[in-house]
PDB file of N, CA, C and O in Angstrom, chain B, residues numbered from 101:
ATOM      1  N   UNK B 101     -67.850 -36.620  60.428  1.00  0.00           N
ATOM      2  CA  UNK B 101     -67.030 -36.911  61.595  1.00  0.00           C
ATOM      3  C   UNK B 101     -65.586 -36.510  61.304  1.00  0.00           C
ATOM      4  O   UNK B 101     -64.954 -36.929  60.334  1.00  0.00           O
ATOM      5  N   UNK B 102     -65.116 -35.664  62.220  1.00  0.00           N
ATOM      6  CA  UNK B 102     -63.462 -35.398  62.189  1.00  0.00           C
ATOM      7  C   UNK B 102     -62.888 -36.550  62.605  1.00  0.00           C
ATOM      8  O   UNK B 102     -63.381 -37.177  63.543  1.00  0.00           O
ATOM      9  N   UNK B 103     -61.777 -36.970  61.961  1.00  0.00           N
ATOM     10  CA  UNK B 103     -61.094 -37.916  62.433  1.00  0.00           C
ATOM     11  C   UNK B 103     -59.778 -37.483  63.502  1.00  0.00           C
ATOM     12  O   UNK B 103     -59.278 -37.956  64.523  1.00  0.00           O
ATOM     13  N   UNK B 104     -59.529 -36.189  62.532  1.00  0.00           N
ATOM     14  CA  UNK B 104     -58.176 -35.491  63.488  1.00  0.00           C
ATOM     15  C   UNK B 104     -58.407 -34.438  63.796  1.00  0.00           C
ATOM     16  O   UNK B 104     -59.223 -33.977  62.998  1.00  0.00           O
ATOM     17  N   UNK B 105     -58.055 -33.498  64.802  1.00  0.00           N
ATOM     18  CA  UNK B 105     -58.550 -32.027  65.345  1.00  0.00           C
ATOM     19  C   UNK B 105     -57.644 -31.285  64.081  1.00  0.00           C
ATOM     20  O   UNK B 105     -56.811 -31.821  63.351  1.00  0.00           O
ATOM     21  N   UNK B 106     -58.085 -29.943  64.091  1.00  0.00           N
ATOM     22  CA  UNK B 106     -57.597 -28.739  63.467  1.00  0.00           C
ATOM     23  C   UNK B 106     -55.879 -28.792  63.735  1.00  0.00           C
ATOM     24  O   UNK B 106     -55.060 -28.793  62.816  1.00  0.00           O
ATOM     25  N   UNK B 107     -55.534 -28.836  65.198  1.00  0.00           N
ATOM     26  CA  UNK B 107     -54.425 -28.427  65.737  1.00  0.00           C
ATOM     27  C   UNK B 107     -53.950 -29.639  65.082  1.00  0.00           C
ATOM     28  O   UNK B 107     -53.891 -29.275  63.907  1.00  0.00           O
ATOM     29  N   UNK B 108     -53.485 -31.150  65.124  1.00  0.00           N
ATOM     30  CA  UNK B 108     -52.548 -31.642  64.100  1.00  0.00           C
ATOM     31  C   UNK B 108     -52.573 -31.797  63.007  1.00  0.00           C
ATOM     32  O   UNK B 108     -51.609 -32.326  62.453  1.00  0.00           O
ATOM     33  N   UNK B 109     -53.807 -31.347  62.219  1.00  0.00           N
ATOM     34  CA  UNK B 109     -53.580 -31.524  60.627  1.00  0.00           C
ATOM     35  C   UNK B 109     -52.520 -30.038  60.662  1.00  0.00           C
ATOM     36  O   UNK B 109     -51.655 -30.221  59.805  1.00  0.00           O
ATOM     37  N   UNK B 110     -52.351 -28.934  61.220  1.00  0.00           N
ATOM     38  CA  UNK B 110     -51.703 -28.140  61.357  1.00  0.00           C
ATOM     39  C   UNK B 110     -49.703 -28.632  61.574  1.00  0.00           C
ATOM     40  O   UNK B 110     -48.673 -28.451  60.925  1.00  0.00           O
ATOM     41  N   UNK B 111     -50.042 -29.215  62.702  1.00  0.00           N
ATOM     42  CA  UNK B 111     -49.003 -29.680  63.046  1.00  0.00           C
ATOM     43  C   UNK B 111     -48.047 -30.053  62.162  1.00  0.00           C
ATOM     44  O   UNK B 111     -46.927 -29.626  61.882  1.00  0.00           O
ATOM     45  N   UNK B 112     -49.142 -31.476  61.554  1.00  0.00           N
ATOM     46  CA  UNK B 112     -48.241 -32.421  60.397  1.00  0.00           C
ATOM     47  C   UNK B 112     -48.034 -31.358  59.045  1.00  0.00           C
ATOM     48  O   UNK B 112     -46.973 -31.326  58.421  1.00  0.00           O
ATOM     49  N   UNK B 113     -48.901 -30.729  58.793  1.00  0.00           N
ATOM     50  CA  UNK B 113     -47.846 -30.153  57.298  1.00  0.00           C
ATOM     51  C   UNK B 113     -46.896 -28.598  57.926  1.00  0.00           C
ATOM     52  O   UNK B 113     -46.274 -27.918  57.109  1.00  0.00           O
ATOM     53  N   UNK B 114     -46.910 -28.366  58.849  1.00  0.00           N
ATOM     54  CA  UNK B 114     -45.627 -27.666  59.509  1.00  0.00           C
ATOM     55  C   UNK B 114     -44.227 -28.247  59.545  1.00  0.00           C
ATOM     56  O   UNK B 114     -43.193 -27.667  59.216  1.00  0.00           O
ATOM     57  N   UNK B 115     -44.361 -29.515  60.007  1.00  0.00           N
ATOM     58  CA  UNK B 115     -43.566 -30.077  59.944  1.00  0.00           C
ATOM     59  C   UNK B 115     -43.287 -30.621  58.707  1.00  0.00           C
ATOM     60  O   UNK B 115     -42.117 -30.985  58.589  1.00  0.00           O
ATOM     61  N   UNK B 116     -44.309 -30.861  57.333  1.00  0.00           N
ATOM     62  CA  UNK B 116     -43.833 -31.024  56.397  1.00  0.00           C
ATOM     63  C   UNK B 116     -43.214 -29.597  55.626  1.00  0.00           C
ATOM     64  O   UNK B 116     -42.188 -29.760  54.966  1.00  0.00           O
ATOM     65  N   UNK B 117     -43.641 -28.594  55.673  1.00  0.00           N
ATOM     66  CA  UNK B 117     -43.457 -27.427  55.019  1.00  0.00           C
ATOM     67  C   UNK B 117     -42.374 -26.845  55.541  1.00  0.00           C
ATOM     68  O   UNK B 117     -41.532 -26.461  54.730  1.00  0.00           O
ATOM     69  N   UNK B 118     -42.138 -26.651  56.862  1.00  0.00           N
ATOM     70  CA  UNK B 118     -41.441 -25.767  57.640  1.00  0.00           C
ATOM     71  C   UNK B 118     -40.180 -26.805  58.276  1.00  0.00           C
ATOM     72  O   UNK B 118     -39.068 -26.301  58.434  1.00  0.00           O
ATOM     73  N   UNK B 119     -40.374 -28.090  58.589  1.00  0.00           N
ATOM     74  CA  UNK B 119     -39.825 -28.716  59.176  1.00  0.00           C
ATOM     75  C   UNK B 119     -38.478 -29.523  58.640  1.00  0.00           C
ATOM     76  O   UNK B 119     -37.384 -29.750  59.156  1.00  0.00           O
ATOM     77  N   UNK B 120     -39.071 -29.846  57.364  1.00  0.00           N
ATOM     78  CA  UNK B 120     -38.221 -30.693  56.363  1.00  0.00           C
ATOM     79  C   UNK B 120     -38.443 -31.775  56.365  1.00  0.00           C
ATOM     80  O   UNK B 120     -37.534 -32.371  55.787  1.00  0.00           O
ATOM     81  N   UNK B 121     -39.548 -32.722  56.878  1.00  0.00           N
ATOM     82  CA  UNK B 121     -39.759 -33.876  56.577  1.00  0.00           C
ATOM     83  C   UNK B 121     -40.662 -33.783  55.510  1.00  0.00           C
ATOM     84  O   UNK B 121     -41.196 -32.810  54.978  1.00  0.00           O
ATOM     85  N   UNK B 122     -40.742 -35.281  55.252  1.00  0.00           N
ATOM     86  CA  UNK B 122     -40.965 -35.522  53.280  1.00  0.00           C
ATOM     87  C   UNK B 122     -42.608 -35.709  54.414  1.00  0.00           C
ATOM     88  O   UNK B 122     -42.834 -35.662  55.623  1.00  0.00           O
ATOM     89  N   UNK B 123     -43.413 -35.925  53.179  1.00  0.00           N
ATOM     90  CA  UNK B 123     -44.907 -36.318  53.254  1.00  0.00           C
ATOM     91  C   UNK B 123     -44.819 -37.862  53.958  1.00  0.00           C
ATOM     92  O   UNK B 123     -45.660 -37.950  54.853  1.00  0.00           O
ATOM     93  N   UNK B 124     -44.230 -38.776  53.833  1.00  0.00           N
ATOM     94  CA  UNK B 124     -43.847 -40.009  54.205  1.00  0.00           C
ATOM     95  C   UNK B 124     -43.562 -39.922  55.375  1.00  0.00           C
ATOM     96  O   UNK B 124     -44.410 -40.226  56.214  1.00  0.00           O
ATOM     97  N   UNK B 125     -42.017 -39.392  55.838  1.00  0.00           N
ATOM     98  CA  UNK B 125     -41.840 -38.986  57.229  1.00  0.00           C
ATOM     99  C   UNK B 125     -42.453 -38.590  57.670  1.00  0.00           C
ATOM    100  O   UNK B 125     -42.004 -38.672  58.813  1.00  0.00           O
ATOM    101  N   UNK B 126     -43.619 -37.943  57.759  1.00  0.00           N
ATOM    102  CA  UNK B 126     -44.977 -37.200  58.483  1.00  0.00           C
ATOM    103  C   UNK B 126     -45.711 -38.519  58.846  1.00  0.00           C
ATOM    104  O   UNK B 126     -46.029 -38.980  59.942  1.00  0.00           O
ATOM    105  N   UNK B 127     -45.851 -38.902  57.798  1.00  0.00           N
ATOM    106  CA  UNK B 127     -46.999 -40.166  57.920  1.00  0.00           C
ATOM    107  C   UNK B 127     -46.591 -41.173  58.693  1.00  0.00           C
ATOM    108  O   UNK B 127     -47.384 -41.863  59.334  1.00  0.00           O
ATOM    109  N   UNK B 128     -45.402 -41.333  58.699  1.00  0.00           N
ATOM    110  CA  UNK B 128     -44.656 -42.499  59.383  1.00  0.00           C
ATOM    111  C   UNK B 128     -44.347 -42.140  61.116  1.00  0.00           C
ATOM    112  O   UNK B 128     -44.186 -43.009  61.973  1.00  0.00           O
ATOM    113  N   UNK B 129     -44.311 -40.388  61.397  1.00  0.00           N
ATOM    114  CA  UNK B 129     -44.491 -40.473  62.836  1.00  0.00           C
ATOM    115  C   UNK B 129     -45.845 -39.841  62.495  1.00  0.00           C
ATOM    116  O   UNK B 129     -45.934 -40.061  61.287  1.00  0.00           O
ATOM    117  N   UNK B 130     -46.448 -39.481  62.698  1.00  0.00           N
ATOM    118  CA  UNK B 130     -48.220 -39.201  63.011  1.00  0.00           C
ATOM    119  C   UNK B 130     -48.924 -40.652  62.776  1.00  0.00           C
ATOM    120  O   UNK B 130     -50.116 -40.711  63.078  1.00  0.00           O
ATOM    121  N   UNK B 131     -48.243 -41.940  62.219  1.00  0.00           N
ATOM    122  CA  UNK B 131     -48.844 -43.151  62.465  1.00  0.00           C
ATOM    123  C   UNK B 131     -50.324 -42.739  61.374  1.00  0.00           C
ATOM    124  O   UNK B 131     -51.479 -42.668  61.793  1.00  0.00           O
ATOM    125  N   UNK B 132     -49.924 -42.533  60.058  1.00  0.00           N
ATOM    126  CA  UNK B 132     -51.252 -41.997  59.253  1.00  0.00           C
ATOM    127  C   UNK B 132     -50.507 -42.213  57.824  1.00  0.00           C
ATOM    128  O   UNK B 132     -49.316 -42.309  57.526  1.00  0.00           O
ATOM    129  N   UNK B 133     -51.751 -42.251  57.039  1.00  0.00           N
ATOM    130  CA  UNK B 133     -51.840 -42.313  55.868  1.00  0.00           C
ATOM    131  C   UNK B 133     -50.952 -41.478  55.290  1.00  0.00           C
ATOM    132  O   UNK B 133     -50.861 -40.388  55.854  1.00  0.00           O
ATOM    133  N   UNK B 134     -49.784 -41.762  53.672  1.00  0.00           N
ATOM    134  CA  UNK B 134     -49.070 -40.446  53.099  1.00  0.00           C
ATOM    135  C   UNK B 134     -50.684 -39.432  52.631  1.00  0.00           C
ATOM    136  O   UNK B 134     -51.018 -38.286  52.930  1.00  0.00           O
ATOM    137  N   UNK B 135     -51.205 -40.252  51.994  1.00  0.00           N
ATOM    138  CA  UNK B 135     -51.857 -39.599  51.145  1.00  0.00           C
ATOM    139  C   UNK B 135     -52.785 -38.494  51.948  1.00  0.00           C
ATOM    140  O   UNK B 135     -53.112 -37.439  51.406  1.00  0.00           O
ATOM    141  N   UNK B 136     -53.157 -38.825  53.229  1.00  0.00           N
ATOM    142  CA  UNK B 136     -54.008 -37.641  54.171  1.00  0.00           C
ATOM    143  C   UNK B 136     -53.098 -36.611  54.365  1.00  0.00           C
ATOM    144  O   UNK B 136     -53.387 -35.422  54.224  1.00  0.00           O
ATOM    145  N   UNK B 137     -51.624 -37.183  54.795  1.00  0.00           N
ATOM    146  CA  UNK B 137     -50.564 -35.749  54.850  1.00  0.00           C
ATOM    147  C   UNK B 137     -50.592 -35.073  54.007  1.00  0.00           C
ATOM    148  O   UNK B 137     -50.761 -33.872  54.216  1.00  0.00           O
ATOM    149  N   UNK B 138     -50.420 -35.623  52.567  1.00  0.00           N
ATOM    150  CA  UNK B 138     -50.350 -34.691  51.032  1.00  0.00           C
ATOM    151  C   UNK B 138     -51.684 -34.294  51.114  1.00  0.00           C
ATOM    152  O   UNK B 138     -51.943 -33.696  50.069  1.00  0.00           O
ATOM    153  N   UNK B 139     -52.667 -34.337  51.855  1.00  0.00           N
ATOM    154  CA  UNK B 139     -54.052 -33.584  51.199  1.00  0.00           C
ATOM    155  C   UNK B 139     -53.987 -32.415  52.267  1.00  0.00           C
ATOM    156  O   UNK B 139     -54.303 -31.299  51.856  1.00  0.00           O
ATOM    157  N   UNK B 140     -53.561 -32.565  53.770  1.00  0.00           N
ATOM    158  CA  UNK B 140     -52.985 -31.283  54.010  1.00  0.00           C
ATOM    159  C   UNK B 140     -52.344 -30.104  54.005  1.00  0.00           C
ATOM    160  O   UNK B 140     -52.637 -28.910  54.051  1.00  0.00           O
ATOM    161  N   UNK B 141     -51.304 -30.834  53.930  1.00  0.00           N
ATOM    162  CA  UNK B 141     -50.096 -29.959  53.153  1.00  0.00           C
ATOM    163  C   UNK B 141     -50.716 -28.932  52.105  1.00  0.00           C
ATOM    164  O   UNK B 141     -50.847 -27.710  52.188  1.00  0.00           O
ATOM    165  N   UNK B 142     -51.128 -30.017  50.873  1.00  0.00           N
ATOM    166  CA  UNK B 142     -51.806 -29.035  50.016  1.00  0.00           C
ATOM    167  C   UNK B 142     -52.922 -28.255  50.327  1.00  0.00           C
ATOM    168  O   UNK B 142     -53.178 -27.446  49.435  1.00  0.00           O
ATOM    169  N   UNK B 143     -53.711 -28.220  51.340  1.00  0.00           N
ATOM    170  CA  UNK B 143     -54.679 -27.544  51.419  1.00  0.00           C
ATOM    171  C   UNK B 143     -53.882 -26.511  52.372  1.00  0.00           C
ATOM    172  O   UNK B 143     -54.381 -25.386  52.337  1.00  0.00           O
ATOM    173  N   UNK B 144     -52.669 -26.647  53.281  1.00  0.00           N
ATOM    174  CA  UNK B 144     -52.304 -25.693  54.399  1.00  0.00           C
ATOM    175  C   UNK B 144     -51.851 -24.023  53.138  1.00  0.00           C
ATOM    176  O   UNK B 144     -52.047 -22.808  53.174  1.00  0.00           O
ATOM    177  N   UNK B 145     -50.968 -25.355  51.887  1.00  0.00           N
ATOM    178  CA  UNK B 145     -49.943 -24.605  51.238  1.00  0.00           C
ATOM    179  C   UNK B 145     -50.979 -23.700  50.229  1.00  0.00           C
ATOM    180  O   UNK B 145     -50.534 -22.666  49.730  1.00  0.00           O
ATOM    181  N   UNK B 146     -51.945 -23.998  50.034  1.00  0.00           N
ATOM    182  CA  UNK B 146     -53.424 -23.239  49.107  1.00  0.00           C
ATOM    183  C   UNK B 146     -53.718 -22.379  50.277  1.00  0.00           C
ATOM    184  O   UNK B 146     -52.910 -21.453  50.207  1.00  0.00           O
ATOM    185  N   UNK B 147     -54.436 -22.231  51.268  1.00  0.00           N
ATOM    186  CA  UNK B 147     -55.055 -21.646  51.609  1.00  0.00           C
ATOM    187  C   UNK B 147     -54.742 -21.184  53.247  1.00  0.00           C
ATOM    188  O   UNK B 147     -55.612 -20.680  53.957  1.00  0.00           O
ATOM    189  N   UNK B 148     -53.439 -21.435  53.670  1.00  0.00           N
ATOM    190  CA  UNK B 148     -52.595 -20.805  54.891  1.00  0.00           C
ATOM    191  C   UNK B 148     -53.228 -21.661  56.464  1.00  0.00           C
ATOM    192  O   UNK B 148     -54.119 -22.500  56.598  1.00  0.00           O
ATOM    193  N   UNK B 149     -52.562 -21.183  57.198  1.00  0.00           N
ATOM    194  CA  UNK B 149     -52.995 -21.189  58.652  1.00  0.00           C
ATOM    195  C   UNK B 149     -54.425 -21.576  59.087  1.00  0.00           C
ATOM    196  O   UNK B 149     -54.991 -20.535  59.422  1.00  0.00           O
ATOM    197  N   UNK B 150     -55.270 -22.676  59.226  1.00  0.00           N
ATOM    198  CA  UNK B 150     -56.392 -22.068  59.868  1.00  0.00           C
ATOM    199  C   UNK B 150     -56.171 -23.473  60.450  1.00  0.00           C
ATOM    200  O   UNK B 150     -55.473 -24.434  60.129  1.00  0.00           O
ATOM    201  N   UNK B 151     -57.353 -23.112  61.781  1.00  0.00           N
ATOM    202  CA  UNK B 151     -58.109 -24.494  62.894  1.00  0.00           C
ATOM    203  C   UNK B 151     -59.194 -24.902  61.941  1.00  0.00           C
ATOM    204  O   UNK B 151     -59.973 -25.805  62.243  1.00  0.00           O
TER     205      UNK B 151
END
C-alpha cells in the first residue's frame, strides 16, 4: 500500500534539495515523519526525478 503518491514524495525532497528546507522543516509542513523525508531525499538524491 502507498501511503503517499509519487508527486509529493517528489515535492518534499525538492523542497528539501532545491528549496532549502532542512529534512525537519519538510516534515514539519508535510505533517510527516523526519525520517520518511530523509529516506526520500536520499533515494530522489541516488537515483533522480521519477513518479
Amino acid at each position: 500500500m502507498v501511503k503517499y503518491s509519487g508527486e509529493i514524495r517528489i515535492k518534499v525532497a525538492i523542497d528539501v534539495l532545491e528549496g532549502g528546507l532542512s529534512e525537519n522543516e519538510a516534515a514539519r509542513k508535510y505533517k510527516m515523519n523526519h525520517v520518511t523525508v530523509n529516506e526520500w531525499v536520499a533515494t530522489y538524491f541516488k537515483h533522480g526525478l521519477r513518479d
